[in-house]
Rosetta silent file (secondary structure, phi, psi, omega in degrees, C-alpha in Angstrom):
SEQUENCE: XXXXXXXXXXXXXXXXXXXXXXXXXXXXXXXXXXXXXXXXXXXXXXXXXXXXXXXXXXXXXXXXXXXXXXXXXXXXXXXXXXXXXXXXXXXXXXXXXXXXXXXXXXXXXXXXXXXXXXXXXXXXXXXXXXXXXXXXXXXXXXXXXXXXXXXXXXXXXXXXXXXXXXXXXXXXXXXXXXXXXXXXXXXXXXXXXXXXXXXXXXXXXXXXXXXXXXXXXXXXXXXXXXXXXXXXXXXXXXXXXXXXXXXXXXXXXXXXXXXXXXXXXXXXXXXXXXXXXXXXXX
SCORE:     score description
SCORE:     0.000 S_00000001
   1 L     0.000  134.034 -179.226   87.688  119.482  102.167 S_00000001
   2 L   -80.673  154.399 -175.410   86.747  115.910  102.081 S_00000001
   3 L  -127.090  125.269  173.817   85.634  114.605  105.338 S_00000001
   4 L  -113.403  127.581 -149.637   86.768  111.553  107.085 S_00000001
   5 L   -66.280   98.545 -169.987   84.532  109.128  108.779 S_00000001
   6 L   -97.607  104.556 -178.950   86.162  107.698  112.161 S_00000001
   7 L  -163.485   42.085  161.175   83.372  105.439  113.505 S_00000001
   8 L   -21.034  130.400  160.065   84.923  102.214  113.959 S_00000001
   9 L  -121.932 -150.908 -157.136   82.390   99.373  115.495 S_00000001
  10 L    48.023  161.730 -166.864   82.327   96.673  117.867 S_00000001
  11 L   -14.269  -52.781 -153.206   82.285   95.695  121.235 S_00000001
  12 L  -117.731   23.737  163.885   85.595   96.487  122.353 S_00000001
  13 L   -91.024  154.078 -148.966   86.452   99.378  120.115 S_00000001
  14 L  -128.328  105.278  176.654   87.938  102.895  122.384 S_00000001
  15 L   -80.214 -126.461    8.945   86.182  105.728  120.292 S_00000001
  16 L  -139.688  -58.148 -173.320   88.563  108.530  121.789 S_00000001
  17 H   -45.191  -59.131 -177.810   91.535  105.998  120.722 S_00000001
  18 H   -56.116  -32.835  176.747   89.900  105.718  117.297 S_00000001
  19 H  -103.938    2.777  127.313   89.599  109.190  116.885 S_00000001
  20 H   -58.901  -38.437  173.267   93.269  110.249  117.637 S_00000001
  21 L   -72.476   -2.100 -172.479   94.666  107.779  115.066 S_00000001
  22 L  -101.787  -19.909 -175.150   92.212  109.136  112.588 S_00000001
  23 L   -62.047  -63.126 -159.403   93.246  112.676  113.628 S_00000001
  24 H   -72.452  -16.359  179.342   97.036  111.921  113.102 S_00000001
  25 H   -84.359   17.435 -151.018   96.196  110.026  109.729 S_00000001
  26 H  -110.422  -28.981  171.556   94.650  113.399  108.466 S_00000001
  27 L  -115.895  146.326 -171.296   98.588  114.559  107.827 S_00000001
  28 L  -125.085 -171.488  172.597  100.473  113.737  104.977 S_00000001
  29 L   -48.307  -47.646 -149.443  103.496  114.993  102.568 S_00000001
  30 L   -93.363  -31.256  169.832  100.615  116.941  100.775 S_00000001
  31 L  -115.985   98.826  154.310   98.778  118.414  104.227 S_00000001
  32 L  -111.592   26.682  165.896  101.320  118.923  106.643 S_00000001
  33 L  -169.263  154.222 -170.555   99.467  120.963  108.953 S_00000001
  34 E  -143.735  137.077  179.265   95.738  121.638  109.778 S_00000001
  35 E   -71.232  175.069  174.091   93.944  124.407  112.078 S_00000001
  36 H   -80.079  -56.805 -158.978   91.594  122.426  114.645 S_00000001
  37 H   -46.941  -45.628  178.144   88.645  124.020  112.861 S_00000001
  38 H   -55.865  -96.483  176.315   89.963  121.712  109.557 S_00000001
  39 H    16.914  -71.069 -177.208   90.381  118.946  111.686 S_00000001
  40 H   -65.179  -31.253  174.533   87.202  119.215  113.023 S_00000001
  41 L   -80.636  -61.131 -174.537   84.982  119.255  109.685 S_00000001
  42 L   -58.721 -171.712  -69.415   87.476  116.049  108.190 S_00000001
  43 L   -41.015  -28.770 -149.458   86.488  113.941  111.115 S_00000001
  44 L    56.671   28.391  178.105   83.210  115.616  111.482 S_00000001
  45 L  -107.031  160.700  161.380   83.606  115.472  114.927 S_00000001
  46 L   -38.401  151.378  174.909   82.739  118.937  117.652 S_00000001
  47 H   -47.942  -47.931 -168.994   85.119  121.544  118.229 S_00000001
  48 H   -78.962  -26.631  165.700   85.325  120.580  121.836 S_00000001
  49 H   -57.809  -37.622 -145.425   86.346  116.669  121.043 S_00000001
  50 H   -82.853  -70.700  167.969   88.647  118.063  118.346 S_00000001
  51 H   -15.811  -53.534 -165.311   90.308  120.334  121.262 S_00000001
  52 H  -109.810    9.317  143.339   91.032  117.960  123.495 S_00000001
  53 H   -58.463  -40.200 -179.982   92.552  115.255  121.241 S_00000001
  54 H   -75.308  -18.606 -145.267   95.237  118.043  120.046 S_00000001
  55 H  -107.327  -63.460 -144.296   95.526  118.958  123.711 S_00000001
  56 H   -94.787  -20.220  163.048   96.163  115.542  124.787 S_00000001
  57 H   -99.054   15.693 -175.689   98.470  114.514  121.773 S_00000001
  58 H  -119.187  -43.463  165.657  100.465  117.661  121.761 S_00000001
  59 H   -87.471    2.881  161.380  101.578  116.835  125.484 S_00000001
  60 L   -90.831  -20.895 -172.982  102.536  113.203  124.498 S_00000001
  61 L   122.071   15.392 -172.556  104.319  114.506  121.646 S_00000001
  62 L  -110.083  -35.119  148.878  102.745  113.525  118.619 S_00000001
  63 E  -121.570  133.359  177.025  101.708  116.719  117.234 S_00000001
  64 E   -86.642  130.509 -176.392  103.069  120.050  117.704 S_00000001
  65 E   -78.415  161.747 -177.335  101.681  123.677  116.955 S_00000001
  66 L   -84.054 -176.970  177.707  103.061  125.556  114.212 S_00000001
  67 L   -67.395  -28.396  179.840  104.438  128.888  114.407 S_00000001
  68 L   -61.130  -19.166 -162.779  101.200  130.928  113.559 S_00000001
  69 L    59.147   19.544 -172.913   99.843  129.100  117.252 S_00000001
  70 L  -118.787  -35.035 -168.156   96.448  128.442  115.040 S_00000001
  71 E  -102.506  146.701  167.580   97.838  125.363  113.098 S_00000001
  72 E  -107.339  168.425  169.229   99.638  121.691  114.273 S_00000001
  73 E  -143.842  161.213  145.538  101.873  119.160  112.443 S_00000001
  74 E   -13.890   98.407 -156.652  103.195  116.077  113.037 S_00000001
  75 L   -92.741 -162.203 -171.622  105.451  116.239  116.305 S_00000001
  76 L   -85.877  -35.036 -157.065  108.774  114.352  117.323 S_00000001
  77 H   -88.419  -55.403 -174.486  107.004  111.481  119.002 S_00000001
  78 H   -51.228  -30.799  167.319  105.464  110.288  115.302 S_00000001
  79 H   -83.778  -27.023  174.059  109.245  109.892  114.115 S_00000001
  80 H   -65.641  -64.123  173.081  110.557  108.169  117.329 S_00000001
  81 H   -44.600  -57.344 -170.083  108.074  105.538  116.374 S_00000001
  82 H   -65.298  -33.326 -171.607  108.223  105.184  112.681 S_00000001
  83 H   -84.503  -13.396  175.516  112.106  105.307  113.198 S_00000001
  84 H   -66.453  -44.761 -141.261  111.668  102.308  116.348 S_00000001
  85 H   -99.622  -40.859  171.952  109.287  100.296  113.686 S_00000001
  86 H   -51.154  -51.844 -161.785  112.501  100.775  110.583 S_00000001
  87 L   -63.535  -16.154 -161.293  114.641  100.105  113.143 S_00000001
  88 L  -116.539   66.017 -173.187  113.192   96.350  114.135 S_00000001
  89 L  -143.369  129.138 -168.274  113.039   95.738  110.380 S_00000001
  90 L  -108.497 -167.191 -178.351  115.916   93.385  108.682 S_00000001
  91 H   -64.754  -56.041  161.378  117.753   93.295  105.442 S_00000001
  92 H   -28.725 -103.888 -158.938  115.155   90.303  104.359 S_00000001
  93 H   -26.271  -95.379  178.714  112.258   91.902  105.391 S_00000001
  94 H    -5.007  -89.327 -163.384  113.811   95.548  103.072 S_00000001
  95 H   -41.209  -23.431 -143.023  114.750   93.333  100.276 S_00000001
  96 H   -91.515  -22.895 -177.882  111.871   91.232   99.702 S_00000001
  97 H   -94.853  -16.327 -169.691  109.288   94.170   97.747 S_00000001
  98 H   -92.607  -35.348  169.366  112.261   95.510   96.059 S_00000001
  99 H   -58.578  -43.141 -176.445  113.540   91.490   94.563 S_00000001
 100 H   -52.193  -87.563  165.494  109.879   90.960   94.059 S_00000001
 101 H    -9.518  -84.324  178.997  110.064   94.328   91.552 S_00000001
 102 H   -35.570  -87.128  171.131  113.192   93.134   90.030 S_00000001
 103 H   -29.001  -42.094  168.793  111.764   89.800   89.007 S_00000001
 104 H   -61.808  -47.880 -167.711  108.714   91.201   87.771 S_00000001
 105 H   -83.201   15.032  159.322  110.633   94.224   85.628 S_00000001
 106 H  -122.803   -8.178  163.094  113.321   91.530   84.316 S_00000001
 107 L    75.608   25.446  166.526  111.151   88.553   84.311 S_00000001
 108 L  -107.648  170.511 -175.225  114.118   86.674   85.850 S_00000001
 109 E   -64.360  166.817  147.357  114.781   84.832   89.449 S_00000001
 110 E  -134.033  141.042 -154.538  115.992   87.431   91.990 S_00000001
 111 E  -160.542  155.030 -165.666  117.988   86.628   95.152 S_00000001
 112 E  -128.802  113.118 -167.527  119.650   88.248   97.743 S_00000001
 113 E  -123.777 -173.108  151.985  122.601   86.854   99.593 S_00000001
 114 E  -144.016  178.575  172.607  125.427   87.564  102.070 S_00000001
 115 E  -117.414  140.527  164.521  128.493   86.138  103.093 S_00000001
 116 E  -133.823  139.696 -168.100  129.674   84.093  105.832 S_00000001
 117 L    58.864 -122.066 -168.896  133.598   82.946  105.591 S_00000001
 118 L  -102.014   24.343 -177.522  134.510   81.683  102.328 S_00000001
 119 E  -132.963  155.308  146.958  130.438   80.875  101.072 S_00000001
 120 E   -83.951  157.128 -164.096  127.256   82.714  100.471 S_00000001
 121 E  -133.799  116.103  167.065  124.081   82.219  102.182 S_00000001
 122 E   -73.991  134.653 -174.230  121.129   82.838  100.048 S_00000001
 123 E  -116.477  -12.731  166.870  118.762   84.821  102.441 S_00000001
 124 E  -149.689  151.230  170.600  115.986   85.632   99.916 S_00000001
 125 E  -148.195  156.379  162.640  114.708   84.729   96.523 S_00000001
 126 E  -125.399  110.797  171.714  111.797   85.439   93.950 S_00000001
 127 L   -54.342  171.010  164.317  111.251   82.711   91.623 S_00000001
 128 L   -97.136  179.784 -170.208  110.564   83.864   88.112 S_00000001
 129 L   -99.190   57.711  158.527  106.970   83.236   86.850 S_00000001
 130 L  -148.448  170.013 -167.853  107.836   81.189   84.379 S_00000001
 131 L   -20.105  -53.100 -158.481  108.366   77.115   83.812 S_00000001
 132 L   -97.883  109.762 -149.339  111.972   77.607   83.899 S_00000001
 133 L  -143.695  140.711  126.883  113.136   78.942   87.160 S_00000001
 134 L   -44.144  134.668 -175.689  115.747   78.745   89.773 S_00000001
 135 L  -128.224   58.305  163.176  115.289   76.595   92.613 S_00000001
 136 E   -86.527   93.794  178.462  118.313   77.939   94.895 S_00000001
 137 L   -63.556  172.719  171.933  116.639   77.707   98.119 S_00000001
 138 L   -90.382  149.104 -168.803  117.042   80.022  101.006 S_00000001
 139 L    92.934  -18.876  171.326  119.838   79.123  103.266 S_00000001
 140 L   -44.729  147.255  171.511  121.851   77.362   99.843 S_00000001
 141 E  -139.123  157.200 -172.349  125.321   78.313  100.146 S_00000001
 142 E  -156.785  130.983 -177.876  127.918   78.508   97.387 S_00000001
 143 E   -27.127  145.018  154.140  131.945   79.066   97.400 S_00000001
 144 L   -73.799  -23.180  179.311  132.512   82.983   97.461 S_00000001
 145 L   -97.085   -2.925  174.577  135.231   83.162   94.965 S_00000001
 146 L  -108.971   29.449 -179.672  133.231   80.973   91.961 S_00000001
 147 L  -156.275  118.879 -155.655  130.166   82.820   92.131 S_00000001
 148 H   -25.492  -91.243  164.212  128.861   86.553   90.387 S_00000001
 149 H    10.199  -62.388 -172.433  127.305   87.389   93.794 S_00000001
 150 H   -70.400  -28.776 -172.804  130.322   86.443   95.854 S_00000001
 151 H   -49.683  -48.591 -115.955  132.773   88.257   93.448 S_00000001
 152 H  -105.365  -52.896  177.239  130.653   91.606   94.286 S_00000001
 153 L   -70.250   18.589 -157.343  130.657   90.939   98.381 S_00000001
 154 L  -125.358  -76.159 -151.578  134.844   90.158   97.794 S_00000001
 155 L   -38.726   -9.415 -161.522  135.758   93.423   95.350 S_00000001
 156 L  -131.599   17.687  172.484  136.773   95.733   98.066 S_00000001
 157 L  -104.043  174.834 -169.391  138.855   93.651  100.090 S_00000001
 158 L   -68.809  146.530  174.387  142.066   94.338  100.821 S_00000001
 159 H   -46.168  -14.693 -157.529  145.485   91.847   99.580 S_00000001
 160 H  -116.005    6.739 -147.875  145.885   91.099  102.954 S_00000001
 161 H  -121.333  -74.396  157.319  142.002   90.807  103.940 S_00000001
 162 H   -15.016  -77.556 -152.142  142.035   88.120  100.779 S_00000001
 163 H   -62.263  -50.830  175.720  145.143   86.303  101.641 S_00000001
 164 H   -19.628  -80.800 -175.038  143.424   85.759  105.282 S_00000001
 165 H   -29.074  -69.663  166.028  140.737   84.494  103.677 S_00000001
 166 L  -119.516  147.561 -155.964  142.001   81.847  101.638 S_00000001
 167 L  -135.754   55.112   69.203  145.696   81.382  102.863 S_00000001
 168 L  -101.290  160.447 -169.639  146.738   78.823  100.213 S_00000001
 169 L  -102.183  152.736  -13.556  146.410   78.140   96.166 S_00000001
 170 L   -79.261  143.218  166.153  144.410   76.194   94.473 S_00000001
 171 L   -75.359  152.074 -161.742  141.363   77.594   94.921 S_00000001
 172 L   -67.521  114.965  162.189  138.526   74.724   93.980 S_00000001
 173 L   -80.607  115.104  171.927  137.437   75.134   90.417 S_00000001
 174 L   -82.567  -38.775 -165.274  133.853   74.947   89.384 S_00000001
 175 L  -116.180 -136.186  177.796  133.715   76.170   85.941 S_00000001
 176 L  -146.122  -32.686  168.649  136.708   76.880   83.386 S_00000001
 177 L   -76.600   -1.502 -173.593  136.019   80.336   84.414 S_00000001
 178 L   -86.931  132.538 -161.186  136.911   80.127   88.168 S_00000001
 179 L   -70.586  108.433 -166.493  139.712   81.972   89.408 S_00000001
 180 L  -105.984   55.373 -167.010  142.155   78.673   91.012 S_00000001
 181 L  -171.425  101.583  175.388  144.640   81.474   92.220 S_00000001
 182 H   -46.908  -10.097 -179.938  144.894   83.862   94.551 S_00000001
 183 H   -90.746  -44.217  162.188  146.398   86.139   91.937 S_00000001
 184 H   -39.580  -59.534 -161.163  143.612   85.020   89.476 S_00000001
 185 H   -65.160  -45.687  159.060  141.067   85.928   91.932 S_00000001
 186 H   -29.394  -73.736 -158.773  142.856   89.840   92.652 S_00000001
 187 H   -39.460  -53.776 -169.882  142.963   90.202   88.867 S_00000001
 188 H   -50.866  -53.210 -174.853  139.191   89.170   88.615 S_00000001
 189 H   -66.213  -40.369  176.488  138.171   91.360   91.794 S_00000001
 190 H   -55.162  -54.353 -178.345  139.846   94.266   90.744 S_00000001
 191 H   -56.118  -11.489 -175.335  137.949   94.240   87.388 S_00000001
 192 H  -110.566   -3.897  165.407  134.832   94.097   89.218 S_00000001
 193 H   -67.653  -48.187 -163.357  135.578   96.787   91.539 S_00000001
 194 H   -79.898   -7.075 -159.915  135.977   99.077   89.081 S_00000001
 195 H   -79.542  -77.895 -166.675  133.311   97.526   86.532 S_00000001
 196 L   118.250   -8.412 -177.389  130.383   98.051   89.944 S_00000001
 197 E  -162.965  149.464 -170.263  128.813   95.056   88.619 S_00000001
 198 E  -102.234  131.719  154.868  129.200   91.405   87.643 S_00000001
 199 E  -120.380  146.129 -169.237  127.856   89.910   84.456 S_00000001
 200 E  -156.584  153.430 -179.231  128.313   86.399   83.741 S_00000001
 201 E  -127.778  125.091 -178.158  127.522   83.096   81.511 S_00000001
 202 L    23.568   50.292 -173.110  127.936   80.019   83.011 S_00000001
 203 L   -75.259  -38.253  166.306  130.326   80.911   85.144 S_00000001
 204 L   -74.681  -65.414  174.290  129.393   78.833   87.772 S_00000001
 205 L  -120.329  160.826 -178.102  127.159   75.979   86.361 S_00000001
 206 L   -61.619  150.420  165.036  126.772   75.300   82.372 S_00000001
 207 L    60.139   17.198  171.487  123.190   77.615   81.079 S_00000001
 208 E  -101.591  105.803  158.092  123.287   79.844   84.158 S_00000001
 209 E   -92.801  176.302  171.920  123.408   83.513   83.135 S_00000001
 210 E  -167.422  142.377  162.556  123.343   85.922   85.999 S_00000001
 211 E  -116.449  138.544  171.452  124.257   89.813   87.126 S_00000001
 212 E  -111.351  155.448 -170.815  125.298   90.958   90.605 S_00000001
 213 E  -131.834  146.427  146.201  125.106   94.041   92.282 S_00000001
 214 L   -69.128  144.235  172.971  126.733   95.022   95.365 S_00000001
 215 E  -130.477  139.180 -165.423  124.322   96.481   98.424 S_00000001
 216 E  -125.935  167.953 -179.725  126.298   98.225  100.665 S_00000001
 217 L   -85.489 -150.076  170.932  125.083   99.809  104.405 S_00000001
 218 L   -46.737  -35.914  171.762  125.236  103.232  105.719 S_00000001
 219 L   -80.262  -20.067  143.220  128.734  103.626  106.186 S_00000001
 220 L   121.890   51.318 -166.605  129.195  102.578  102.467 S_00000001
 221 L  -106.292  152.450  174.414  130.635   98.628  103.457 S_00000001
 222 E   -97.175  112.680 -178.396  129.602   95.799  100.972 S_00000001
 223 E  -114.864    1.013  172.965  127.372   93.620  103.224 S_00000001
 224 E   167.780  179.561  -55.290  125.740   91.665  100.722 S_00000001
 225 L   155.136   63.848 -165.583  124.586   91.094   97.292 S_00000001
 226 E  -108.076  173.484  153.176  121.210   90.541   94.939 S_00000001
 227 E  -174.777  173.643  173.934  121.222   89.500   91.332 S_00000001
 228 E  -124.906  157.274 -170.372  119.205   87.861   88.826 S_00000001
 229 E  -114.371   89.497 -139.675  119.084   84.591   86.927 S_00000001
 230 L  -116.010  144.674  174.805  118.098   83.008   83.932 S_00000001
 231 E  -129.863  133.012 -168.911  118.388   78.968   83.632 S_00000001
 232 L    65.127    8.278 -178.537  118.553   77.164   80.558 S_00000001
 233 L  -133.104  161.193 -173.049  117.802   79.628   78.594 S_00000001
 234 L   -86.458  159.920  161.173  120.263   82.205   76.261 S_00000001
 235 L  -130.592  110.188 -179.194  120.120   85.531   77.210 S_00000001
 236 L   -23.712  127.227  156.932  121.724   88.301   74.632 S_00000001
 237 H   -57.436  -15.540 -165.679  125.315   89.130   76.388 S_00000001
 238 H   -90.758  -40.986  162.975  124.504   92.826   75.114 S_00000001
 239 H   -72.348  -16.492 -178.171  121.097   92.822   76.964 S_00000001
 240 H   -84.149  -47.409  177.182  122.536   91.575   79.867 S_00000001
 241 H   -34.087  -76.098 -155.071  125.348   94.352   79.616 S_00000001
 242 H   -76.238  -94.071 -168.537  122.611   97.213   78.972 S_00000001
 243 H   -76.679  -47.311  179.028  118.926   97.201   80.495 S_00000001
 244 H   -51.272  -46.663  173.794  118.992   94.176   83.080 S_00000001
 245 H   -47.174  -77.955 -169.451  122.687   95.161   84.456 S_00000001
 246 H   -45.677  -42.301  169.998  120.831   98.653   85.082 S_00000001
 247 H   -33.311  -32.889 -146.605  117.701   97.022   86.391 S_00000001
 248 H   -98.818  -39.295  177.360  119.921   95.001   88.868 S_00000001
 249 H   -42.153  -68.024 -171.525  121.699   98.168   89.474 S_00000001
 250 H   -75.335   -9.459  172.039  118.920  100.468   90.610 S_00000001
 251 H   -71.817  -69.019  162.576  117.565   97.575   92.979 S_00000001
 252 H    10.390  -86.772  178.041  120.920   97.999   94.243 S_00000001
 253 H   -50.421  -44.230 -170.599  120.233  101.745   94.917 S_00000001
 254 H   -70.009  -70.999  178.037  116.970  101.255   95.918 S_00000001
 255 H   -72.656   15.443  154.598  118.053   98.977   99.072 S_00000001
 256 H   -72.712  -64.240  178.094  121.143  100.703   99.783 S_00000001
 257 H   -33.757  -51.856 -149.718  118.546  104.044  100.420 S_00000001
 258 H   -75.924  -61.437  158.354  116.601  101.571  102.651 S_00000001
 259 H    -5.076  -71.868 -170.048  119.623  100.405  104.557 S_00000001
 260 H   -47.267  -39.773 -161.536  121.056  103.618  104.944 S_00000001
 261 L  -115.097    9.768  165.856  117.875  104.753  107.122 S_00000001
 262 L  -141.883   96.703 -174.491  117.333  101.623  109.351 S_00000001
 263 L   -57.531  151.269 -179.332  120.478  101.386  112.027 S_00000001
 264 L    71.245   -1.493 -159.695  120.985   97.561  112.826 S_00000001
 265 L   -73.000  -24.017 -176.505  119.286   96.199  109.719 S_00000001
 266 L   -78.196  -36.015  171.691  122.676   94.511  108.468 S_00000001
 267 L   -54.201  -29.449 -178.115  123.377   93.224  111.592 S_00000001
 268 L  -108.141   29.971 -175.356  120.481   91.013  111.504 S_00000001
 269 L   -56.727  -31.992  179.359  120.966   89.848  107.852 S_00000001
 270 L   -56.973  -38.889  173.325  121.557   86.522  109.167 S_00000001
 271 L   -43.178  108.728  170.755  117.990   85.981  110.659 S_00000001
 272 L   128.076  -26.450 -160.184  115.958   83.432  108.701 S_00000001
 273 L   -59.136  140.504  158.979  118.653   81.547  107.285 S_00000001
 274 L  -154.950  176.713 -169.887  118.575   77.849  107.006 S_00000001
 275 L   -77.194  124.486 -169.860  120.404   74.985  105.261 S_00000001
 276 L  -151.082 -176.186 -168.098  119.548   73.947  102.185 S_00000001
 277 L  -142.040  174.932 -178.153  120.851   72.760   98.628 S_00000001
 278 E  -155.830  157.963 -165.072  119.793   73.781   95.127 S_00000001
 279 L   -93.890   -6.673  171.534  120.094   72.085   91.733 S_00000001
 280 L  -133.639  110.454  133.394  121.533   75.543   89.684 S_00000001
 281 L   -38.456  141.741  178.646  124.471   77.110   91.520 S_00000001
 282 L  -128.812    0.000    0.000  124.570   80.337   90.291 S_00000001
């Protein structure tokens, strides 16, 4: 057994302190329980120290003995936390290592939006690394029915959820592609319900491609949005169909899972937001 060295210094470090947090960092996925005798050689610390750290962290709740009475694990109190510390964590804050990914494995921007009324609010983005980038800042807003993104946060609502929404024709046209109809706009959303994803060429502005994803929470509601962007430059419709649509996909999946396991994070999607304008609509 490898043995690990708890021996923080300075002034104002609380060795007892130090050596319960090194004690509880001792279980993982791969050791999820240890006799005190274990314990006691990884820390290197006495029998009788080792004792009365498990003693005194077993009656706040952070580790529990197993059924043999020789070994502990990880107790109920170590999940109350970690699920407190998910819990103050927002949709941003989730999104931002998994768009980061995404840009790197498609080498395009990635951005994350939501909607409020009839626009999107970009709430995060990762430039791409290269000359030629989006510059859609966060807080940019963009109609919801002329944009990939908005289509995706849209696809599930109801005719009557819709009509609300916009309660007369024409809808504003950006493109030659934008739906100036509430019946246009059904037609469109329906194809993208059942599609699961948006792909698009200049739908919005000339030389923008882009694909959207839906990210839905826990209950399995569409609360927002990512995709990626390329500007000025062509991008194969057949590549965008095939690996980037999946890339864009499994980011998708990946921050639905995160969602899913931190109550309130959608609620606070809004947080951060601020006004701004951007030179490629997307």
């Amino acid at each position: 057994m490898s043995t690990v060295e708890v021996r923080p210094e300075g002034r104002y470090v609380v060795p007892a302190l130090a050596q319960g947090l090194g004690l509880l960092s001792l279980f993982s996925r791969e050791t999820p329980s240890l006799t005190a005798p274990e314990i006691a050689q990884r820390l290197a610390l006495p029998r009788t120290t080792v004792f009365r750290l498990l003693h005194t962290l077993q009656l706040m709740g952070f580790v529990k003995r197993g059924e043999d009475e020789r070994s502990f694990t990880l107790g109920p109190a170590i999940l109350n936390r970690g699920f407190a510390y998910l819990a103050s964590l927002d949709i941003v804050e989730i999104a931002q290592p998994i768009l980061q990914k995404l840009r790197d494995e498609t080498r395009m921007s990635a951005h994350l939006a939501v909607r409020d009324g009839r626009e999107i609010v970009y709430v995060a983005r990762l430039p791409a690394r290269t000359t030629i980038a989006s510059t859609v800042q966060i807080g940019t807003r963009f109609p919801v029915h002329a944009t990939g993104m908005g289509r995706m946060m849209l696809c599930e609502f109801s005719q009557q959820a819709l009509a609300e929404l916009f309660p007369s024709d024409p809808l504003q046209a950006y493109s030659d592609q934008t739906p100036v109809t509430l019946a246009d706009l059904q037609a469109m959303l329906a194809e993208d319900r059942a599609r699961g994803f948006v792909v698009s060429q200049s739908f919005f502005e000339r030389g923008v491609s882009s694909i959207a994803a839906p990210v839905r929470d826990g209950a399995g509601v569409i609360v927002a949005a990512i995709n990626v962007t390329s500007v000025d430059s062509y991008v194969p419709l057949e590549e965008m169909q095939s690996g980037l649509k999946d890339a864009v996909l499994r980011a998708s999946v990946e921050l639905m899972r995160w969602l899913s396991s931190v109550p309130g994070a959608t609620e606070r999607r809004m947080g951060g937001a601020r006004a701004g304008q951007a030179s490629e609509p997307v």
